[in-house]
Each structure stands twice: as structure tokens, then as C-alpha cells.
C-alpha positions in Angstrom: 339.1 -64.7 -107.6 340.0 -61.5 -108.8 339.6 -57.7 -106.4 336.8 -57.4 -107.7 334.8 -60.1 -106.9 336.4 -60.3 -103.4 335.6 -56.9 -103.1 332.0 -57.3 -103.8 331.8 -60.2 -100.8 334.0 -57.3 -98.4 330.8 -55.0 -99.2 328.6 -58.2 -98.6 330.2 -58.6 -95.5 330.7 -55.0 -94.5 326.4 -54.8 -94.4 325.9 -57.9 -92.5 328.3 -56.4 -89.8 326.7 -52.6 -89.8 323.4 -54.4 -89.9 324.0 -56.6 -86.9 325.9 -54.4 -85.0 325.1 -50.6 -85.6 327.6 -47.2 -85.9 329.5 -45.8 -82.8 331.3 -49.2 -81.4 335.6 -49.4 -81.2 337.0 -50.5 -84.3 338.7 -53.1 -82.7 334.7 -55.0 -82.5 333.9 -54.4 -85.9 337.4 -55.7 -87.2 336.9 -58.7 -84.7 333.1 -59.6 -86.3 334.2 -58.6 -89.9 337.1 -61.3 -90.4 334.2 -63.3 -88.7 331.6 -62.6 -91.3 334.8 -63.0 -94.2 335.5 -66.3 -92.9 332.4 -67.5 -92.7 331.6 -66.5 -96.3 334.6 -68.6 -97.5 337.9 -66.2 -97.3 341.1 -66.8 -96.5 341.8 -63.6 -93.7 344.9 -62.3 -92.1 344.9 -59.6 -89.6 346.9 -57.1 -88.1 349.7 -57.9 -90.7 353.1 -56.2 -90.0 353.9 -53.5 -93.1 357.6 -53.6 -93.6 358.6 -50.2 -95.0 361.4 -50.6 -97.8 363.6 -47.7 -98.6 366.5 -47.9 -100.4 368.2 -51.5 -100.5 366.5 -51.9 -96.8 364.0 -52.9 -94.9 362.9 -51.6 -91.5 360.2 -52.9 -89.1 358.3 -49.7 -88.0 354.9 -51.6 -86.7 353.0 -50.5 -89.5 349.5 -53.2 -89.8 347.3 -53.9 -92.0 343.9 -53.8 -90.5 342.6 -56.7 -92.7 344.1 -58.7 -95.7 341.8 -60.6 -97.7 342.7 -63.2 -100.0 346.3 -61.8 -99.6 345.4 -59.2 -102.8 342.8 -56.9 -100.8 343.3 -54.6 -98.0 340.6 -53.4 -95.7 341.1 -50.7 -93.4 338.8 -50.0 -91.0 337.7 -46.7 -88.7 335.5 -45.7 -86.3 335.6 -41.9 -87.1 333.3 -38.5 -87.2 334.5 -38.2 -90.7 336.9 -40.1 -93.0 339.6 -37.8 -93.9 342.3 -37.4 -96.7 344.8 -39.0 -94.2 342.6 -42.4 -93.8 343.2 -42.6 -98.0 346.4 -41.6 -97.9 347.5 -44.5 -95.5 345.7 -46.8 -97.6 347.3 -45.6 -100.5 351.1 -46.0 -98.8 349.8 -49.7 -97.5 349.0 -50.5 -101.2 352.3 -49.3 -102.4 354.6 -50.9 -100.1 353.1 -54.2 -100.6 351.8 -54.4 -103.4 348.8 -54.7 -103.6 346.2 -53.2 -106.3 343.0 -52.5 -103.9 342.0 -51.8 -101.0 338.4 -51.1 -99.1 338.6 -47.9 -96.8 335.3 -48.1 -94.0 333.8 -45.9 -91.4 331.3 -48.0 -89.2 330.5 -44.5 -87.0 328.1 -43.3 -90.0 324.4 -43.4 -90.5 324.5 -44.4 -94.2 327.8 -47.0 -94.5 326.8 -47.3 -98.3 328.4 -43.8 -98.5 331.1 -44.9 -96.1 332.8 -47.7 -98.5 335.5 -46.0 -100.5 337.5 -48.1 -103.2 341.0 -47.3 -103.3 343.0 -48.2 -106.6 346.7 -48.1 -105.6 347.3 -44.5 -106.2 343.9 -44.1 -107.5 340.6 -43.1 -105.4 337.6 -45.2 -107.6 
């Protein structure tokens, strides 16, 4: 599958949770039902993965973690927020970068309209 048809069953997902569930809950229980819902929907999910940072010729373990890695080509990172802010898409951006990887799904669960609360991030690019 390419990101963007994974991406399409993240959104897929993504409304099933804020359906179910509702905003204002930790983002620790909507990251717990979403690789749920992924799962369930056929993909293969990792969580919490440890983000080496390279620099130079080395590489240091600074307990960096992916929220969510889908199909080990999409990142998902989730909040629970007032508002998302340039610093949620500027993490996303570095955790793209250092591994990788080509797109990645910024969420806010604490919203009343989580259609506007999806963002597409294209490494280095915000869709």
C-alpha cells in the first residue's frame, strides 16, 4: 500500500475513535483505542517507537517516540490539546526526517470538529 491509501484508513480510523469516544480524554486512551481500531482494520502497528537522533557519524538514544507507526511508512502523532501549534508540526516534521519517512498524520482529539483537526504532514512539507 502506498501513504496514501494507508492514510485514508488512519482518517477511517481516526472517526470511528472520535465517534466512539468523544474530545477532552488523555491522549494515552485515544492512542490505546486507535492502534485498536488500526489493527482491527488490517494494519500492521508499532507504538511508542524509540527515535534515534543521528548527528554526525553517531547515534544517540535521547527517548525520542513515535506516537504511532503504521505500516512502518506512516507516522501518527497524536494530542489532546486546546490548540495544535507550530511546535506539534515541527516535531512531526523532525520525526519524519530522522527516519525517514515521507508522511505523517498530526491529530487533536480535544476539538469539536476533528475533520479540521487531521493535518497531513509531507516530510518538510505541510499538505
Amino acid at each position: 500500500m502506498t501513504e496514501n491509501e494507508i492514510s485514508y484508513i488512519i482518517r477511517k480510523a481516526i472517526f470511528n475513535v472520535y465517534n466512539g469516544l468523544g474530545p477532552g480524554l488523555l491522549e494515552s486512551v485515544y492512542q490505546k483505542i486507535l492502534i485498536y481500531d488500526l489493527q482491527d482494520l488490517g494494519l500492521e502497528v508499532k507504538w511508542e517507537v524509540l527515535m534515534p537522533v543521528k548527528y554526525a557519524e553517531f547515534e544517540f538514544d535521547c527517548n525520542f517516540r513515535i506516537d504511532i507507526l503504521v505500516e512502518d511508512k506512516v507516522i501518527i502523532e497524536l494530542k489532546s490539546v486546546k490548540n495544535l501549534e507550530d511546535i506539534h508540526f515541527k516535531q512531526l516534521n523532525t520525526y519524519l526526517k530522522l527516519s525517514d519517512k515521507k508522511l505523517g498524520i498530526l491529530v487533536n482529539f480535544n476539538t469539536d470538529k476533528i475533520l479540521e483537526s487531521i493535518k497531513r504532514v509531507v516530510n518538510g512539507l505541510e499538505e
